[in-house]
N, C-alpha and C positions, 0 to 999 in steps of 0.2 A: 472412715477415710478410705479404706479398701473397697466400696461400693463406688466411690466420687471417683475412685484412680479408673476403676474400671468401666467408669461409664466415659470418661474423657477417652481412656483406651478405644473403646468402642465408637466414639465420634469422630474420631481422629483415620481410624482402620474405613470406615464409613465412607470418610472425602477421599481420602486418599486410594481405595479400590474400585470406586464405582465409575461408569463411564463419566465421560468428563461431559458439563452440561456443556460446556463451548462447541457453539458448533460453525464450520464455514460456508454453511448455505447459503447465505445472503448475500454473500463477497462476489465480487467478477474485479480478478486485477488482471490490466493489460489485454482482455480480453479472454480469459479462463476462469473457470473457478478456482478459488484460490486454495491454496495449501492450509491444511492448518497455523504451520505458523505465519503465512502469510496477512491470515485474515486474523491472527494473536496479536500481529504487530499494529495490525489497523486499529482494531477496538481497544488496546492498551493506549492510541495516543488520541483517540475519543472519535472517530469516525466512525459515522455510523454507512449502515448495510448500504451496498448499493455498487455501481459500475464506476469502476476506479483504474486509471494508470498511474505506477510508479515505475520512477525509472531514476536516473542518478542527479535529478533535480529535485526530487520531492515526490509527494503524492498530490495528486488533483483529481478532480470529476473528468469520466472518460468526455462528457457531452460540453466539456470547455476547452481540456487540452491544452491549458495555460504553460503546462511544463515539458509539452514535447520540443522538438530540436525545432527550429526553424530552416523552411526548404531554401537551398542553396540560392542565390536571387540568378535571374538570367542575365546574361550578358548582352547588354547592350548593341546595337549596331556598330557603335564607333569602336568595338574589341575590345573594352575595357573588361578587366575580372574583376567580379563583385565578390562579395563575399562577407559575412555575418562572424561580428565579434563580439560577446555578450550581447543580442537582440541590436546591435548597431550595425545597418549597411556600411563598409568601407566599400569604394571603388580604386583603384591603380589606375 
């Protein structure tokens, strides 16, 4: 019994001191390489390695940008203000 306690002691001392095998090389969020927990958060919710923007929409692929802000629309000749409410142009 005292062989078995100390070998789980020893497995356990093992994971728990060694460098951690995660690593954030693969990651690029927002255009950097990412933080550790950056790139914890990523692979915890199954995205795999690669160039990514998150921001207060979500995550997405940097090369879609499905979730970045949409550009202000231009204002027309006749003066009207445009402007973008959830992905909808309204005009005034």
């Amino acid at each position: 019994m005292k062989k078995t306690l100390t070998a789980i002691a020893l497995i356990l001392g093992f994971g728990l001191f060694s460098a951690p095998s995660f690593a954030a090389t693969g990651y690029v969020v927002n255009g950097h390489a990412a933080s550790p927990a950056e790139a914890q958060a990523l692979a915890s919710d199954g995205v795999h390695q690669g160039n990514w923007v998150a921001n207060g929409y979500g995550v997405a692929p940097a090369d879609h940008a499905s979730f970045e802000t949409p550009a202000p629309a231009e204002t027309a000749s006749s003066g009207k203000k445009c402007y973008y409410v959830l992905d909808v142009l309204l005009c005034d």
